[in-house]
N, C-alpha and C positions, 0 to 999 in steps of 0.2 A: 451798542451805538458807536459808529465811528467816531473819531476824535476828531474833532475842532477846533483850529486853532483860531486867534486872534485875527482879524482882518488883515488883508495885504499889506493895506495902508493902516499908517498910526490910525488907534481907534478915535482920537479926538474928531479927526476928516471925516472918519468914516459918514456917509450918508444911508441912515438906516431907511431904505426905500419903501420897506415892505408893512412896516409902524405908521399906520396911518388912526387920525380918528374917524371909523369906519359909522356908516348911518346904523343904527342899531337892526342885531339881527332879525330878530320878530319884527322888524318896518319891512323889510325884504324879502324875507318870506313869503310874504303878503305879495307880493310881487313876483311870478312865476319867472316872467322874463328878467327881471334885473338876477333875481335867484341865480339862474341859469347862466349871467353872464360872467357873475364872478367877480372879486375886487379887482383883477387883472396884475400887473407889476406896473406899478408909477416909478421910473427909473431917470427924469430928468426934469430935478430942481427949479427952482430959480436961477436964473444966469447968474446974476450977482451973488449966489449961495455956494456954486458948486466949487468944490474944492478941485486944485491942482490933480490930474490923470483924469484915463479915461472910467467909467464908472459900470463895469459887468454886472448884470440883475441875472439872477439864475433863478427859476421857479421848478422846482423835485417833486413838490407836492399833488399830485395828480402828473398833468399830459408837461413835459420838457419847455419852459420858453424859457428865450437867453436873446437878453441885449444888449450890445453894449452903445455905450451910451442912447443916442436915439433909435437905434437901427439893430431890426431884427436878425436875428440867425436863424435861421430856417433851414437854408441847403447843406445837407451834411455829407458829401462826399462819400465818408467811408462811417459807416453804422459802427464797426466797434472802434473809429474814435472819438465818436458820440459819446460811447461808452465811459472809453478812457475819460473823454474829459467829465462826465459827472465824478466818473471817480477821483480825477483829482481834486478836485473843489468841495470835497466832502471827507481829504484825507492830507489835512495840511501840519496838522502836527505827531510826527514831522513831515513834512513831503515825500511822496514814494522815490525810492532810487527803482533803477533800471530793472532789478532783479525781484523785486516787489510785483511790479506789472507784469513784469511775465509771468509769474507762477500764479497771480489772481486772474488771468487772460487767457492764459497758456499752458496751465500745468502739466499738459500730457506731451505735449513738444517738445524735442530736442532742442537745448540752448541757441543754437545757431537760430533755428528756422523761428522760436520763441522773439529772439531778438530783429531776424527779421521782418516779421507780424508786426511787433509793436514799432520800429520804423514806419512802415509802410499806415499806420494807426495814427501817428503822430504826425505823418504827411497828410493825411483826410482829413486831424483836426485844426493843424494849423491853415489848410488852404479854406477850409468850410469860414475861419473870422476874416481869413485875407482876401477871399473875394466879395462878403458881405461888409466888410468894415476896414477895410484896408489896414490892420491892427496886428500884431505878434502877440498873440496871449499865453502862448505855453514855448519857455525857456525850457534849455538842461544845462545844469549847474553841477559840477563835480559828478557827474553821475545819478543825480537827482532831479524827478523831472517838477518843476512848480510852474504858477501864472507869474508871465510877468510882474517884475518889481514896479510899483506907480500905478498898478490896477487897483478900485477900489471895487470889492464882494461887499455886493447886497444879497444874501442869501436866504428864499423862507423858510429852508431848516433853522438856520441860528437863529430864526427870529418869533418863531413857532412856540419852542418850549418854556422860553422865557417870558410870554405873556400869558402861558398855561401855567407854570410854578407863579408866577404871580397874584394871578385868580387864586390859585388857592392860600397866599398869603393873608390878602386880603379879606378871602370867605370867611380863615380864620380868625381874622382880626374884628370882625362883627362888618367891616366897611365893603355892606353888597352891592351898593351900587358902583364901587370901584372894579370890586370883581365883575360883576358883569359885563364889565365894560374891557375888562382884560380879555375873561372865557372869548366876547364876540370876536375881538383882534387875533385870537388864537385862532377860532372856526375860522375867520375869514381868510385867513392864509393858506387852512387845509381847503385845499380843491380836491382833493385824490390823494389816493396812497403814495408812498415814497416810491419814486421810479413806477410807475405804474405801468408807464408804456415798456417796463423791461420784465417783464412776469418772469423771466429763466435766467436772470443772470442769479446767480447764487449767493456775492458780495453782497448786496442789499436785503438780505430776507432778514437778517437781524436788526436789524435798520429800521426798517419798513415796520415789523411786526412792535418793537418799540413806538415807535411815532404811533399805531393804531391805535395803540394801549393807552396814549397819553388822549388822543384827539376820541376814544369812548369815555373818559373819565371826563371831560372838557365838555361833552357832549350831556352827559348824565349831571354834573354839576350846577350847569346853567339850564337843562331844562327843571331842574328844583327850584331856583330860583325863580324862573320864569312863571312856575306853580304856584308859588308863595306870595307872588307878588298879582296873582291871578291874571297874569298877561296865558288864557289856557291855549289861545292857538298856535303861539308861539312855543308852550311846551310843547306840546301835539307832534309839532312839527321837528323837535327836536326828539323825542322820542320815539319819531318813525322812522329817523334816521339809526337811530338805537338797533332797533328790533330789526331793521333791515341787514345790519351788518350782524346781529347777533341773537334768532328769533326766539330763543330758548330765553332772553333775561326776562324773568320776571318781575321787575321791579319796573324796569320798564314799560310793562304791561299792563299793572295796577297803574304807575302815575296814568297812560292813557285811559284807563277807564276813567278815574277822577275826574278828568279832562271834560270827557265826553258827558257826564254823570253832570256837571257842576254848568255845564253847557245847554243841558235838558235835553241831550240826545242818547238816552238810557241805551237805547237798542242797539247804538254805536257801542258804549261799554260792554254788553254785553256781545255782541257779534266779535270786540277784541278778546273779550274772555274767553272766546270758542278757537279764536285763532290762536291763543297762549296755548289751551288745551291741546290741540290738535299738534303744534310745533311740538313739545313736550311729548306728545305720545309717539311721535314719527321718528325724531331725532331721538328721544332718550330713554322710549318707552318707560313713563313717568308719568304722575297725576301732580296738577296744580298742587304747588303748597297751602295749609290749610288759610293762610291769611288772603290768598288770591282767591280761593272758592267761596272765604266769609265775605272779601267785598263785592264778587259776583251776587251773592245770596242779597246783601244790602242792597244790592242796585234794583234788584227782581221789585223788592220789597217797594222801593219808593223811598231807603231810606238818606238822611245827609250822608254824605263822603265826605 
């Protein structure tokens, strides 16, 4: 995971954008369209709230948005200063010096042409906020390049993990319906994978493959809960997200039969029980483990789950 530092601005200012109390997940699921549209980034306060500077929302989490303050950035100039700037804002302590980006940019370049690239990179990224927002956001300080001093980062990585470690504070602590209420904050900031729209940059694949790890566990977590608490469509829903990114989990595969079983739609459990089998046999040439073939057996029967 890259390192993160402390917000631009003192963290007291900081305006945590992306912390919202969101309507609970299972209500929006239920809602295909709201589903689909996402929490979005709310990046501007109350007037009388908002702290001194201007205030950059950056969303990593699926497809790239960056605003700052009201106003979108969309036109980017130059693609790898696209780049560069996710990478700075996800590599702030300490901030890259000059010779940092060029070998994560650059590394098969001769110095010269290296350092030419990355000029020519940092001229795409500073004109893509100067003609959207008329703003300087990427200084070079001693040979180091950072965002302006007086920008305030609302970032959903910083904001992602700490309502995931949370949940499971909370799980632990017996208080679920706190957790629950952490896990949806966490889902609701995962829209996509880390840099999704960058699949071949190489810097982010440790990155990325971290955040998955946390947002399947985040995933698995609250659809138990969701179980327990017998909200079944709502687990469903989260357990198809499960198996979509990962078709061989079989735990994910019994909670959906439960689901469907406890719902009075057996033939649904069963028809998942064929598609575990099938995943299993394709991917790992393997047979259900014996606890998934005895709740398939149960379901046949009529029996409770």
């Amino acid at each position: 995971m890259a390192k993160s530092a402390a917000p631009v601005a003192p963290d007291p200012a900081r305006h945590r954008s992306f912390d919202r109390d969101a309507e609970p997940l299972h209500l929006r699921l239920k809602d295909p369209a709201s589903a689909a549209a996402g929490p979005g980034i709310i990046l501007a306060p109350p007037q009388r709230d908002r702290p001194a500077g201007h205030l950059l929302g950056v969303h990593l989490l699926g497809r790239l948005q960056v605003r700052l303050d009201e106003v979108a950035v969309q036109d980017w100039p130059s693609l790898r200063g696209r780049s560069l700037f996710k990478y700075l804002v996800t590599h702030r302590d300490p901030w890259p010096r000059r010779e940092q980006l060029m070998e994560a940019f650059w590394p098969e370049a001769a110095p010269a042409a290296a350092r030419n690239s990355l000029n020519v990179a940092v001229h795409g990224l500073r004109r893509a906020f100067r003609d959207s927002a008329g703003v300087q956001v990427v200084v070079l300080e001693d040979g180091t390049y950072r965002l302006a001093p007086g920008l305030l980062l609302s970032l959903d990585v910083d904001e992602f993990e700490p309502h995931a470690a949370a949940g499971q504070r909370l799980h632990a602590a017996g208080d679920l319906a706190g957790a629950v209420a952490e896990y949806e904050r966490a889902l609701a900031l995962y829209q996509g994978d880390f840099l999704a729209d960058d699949p071949y940059e190489d810097w982010p694949v440790m990155t990325r493959e971290h955040l998955l790890l946390s947002y399947l566990d985040v995933l698995d977590r609250l659809s138990g809960l969701y179980f327990d608490r017998q909200q079944y469509g709502a687990s469903v829903a989260l357990c198809r997200l499960l198996v979509d990114r990962d078709r061989c989990r079989e735990d994910a595969h019994r909670r959906l039969m439960r689901c469907f079983a406890r719902q009075g739609q057996p033939h649904l459990a069963l028809r998942q029980y064929q598609a575990c089998a099938d995943a299993l046999d394709q991917d790992l040439g393997v047979d259900p483990e014996p606890a998934t073939a005895a709740l398939a057996q149960q379901i046949r029967r009529h029996q409770p789950v």
